[in-house]
C-alpha positions in Angstrom: -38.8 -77.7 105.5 -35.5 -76.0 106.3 -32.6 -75.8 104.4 -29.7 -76.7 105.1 -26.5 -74.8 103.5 -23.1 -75.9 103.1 -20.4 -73.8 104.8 -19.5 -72.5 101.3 -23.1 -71.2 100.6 -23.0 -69.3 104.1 -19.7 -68.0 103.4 -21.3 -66.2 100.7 -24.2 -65.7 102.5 -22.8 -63.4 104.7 -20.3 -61.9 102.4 -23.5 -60.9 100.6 -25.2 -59.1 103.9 -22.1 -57.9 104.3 -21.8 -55.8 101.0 -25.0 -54.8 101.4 -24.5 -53.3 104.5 -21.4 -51.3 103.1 -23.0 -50.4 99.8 -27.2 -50.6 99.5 -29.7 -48.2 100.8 -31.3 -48.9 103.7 -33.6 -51.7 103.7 -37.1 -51.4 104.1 -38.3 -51.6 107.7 -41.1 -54.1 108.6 -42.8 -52.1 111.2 -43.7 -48.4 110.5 -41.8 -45.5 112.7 -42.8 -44.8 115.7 -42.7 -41.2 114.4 -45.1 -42.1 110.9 -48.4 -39.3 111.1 -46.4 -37.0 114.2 -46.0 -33.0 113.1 -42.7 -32.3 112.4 -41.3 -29.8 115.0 -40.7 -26.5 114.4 -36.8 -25.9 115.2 -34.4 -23.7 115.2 -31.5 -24.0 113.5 -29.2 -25.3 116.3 -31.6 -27.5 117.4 -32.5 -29.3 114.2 -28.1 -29.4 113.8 -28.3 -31.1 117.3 -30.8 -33.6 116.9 -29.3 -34.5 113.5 -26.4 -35.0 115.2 -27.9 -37.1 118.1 -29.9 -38.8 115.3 -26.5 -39.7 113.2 -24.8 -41.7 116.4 -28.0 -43.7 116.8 -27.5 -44.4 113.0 -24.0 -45.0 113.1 -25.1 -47.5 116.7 -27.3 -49.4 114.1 -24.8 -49.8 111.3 -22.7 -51.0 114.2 -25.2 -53.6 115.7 -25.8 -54.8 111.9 -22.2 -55.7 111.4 -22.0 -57.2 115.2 -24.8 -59.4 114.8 -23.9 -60.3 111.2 -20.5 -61.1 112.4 -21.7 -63.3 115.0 -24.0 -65.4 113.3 -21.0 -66.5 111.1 -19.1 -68.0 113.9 -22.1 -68.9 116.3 -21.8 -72.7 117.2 -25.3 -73.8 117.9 -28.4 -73.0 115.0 -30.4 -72.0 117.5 -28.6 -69.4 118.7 -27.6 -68.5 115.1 -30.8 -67.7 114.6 -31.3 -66.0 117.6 -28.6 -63.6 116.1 -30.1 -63.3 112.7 -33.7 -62.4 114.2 -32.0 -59.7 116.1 -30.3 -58.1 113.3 -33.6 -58.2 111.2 -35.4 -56.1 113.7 -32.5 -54.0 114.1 -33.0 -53.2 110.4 -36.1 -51.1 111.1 -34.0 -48.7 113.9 -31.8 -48.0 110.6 -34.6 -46.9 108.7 -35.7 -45.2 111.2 -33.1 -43.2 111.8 -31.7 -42.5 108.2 -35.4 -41.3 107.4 -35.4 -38.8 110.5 -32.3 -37.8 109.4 -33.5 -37.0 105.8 -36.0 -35.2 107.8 -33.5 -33.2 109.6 -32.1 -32.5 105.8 -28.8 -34.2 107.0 -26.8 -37.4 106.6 -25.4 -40.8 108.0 -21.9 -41.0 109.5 -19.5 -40.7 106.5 -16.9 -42.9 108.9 -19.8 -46.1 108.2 -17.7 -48.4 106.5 -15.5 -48.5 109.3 -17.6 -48.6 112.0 -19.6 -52.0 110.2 -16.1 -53.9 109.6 -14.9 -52.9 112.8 -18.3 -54.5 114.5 -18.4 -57.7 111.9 -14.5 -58.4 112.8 -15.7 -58.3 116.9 -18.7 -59.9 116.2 -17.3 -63.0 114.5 -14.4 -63.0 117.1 -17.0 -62.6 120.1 -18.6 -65.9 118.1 -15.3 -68.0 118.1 -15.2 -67.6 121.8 -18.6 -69.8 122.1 -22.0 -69.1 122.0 -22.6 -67.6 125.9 -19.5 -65.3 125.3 -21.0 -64.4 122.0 -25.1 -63.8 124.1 -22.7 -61.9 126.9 -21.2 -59.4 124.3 -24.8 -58.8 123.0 -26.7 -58.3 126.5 -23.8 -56.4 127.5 -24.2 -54.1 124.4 -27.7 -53.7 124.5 -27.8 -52.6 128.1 -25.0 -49.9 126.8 -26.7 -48.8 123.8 -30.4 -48.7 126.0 -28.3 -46.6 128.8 -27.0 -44.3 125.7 -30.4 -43.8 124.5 -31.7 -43.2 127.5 -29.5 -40.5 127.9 -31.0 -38.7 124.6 -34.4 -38.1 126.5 -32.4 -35.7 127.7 -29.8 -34.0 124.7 -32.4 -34.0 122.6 -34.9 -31.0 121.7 -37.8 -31.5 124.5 -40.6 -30.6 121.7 -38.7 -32.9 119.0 -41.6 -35.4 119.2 -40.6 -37.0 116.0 -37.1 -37.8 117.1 -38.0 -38.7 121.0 -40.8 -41.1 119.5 -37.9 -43.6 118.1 -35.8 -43.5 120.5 -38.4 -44.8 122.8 -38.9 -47.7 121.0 -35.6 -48.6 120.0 -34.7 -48.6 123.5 -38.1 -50.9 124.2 -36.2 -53.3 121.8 -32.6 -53.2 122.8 -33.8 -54.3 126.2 -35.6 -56.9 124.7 -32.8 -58.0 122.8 -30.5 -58.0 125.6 -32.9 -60.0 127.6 -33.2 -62.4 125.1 -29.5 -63.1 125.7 -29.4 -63.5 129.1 -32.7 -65.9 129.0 -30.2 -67.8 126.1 -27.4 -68.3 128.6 -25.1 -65.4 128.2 -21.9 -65.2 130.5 -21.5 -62.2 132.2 -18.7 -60.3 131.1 -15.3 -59.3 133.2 -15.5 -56.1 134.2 -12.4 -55.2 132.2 -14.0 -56.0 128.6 -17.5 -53.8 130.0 -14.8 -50.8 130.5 -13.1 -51.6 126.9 -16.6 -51.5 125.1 -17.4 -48.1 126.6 -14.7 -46.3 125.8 -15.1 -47.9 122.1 -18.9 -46.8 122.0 -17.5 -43.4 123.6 -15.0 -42.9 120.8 -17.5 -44.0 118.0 -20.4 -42.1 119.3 -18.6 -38.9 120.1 -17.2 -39.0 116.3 -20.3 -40.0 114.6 -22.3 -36.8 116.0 -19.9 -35.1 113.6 -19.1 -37.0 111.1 
């Protein structure tokens, strides 16, 4: 039987995810990485900074997509698309793990700018919400298909032998276009090509920071 909760209790809900986005560990991901039982590479010293860098803005894309997601299923209208959102954002979980344990691998860290890249996405998801549910799917398709472009671009940044690292990135962008069709399929509105322009230059300014810091 399903619950029902008052608008209190998800209040708090969602205050909760929220903390524990800012301040727990990565969860545990649900499906093992793509990379699990690969030989790490042997690199050179530039080339393990650069895919650690490479691998930080796919982190820092993940925080991001947590806090847009999150901040969207707090203002969605309908449950079904609610849960839509909150579906996504679990399986977005396992990219983050993913990520933070290559980077562990890499013997480097996550973006030390995180906290303001998951309130900034939580404040535009929950604003995309307000604007109804097929503005809300739009915003998501319209980010997936930017963050599958951006990862598509990584096949060719990142170290050609990096087997590990190329072996997530695959399959994250396997899911972000699944996600992004799962919008469209919802009803999503297509976006005016002036908001499109506004989220790259975000993702531009985010990414390009998040490879350094």
């Amino acid at each position: 039987m399903e619950r029902h909760y008052s608008p209190v209790d998800k209040l708090f809900i969602q205050a909760d995810k929220m903390l524990k986005g800012l301040l727990a560990p990565p969860p545990k991901a649900k499906r093992a990485s793509p990379a699990q039982g690969l030989d790490e590479p042997v690199l050179s010293a530039e080339e393990r900074k650069h895919a650690a860098g490479l691998m930080r803005v796919n982190h820092t894309g993940e925080v991001a997509a947590q806090g847009l997601y999150q901040g969207q299923a707090m203002t969605a209208k309908l449950p079904g698309i609610r849960n839509k959102m909150e579906h996504a954002a679990d399986e977005e979980v396992d990219h983050l793990h993913w990520c933070q344990t290559r980077l562990n691998e890499l013997d480097s860290r996550a973006s030390l700018l995180k906290p303001i890249w998951y309130l900034g996405s939580v404040t535009i998801g929950a604003l995309a919400g307000l604007a109804g549910d097929k503005w809300s799917l739009g915003f998501v398709a319209e980010t997936e298909n930017q963050v599958s472009a951006h990862l598509t671009s990584h096949f060719e940044k990142l170290p050609k032998h990096d087997s590990k690292s190329l072996a997530i990135i695959t399959q994250m962008r396997t899911d972000e276009q699944a996600h992004a069709q799962m919008a469209v399929d919802s009803g999503a509105a297509a976006l005016p090509a002036g908001v499109k322009w506004l989220m790259k230059v975000t993702a531009k300014v985010m990414t390009g920071t998040a490879y350094y810091l």
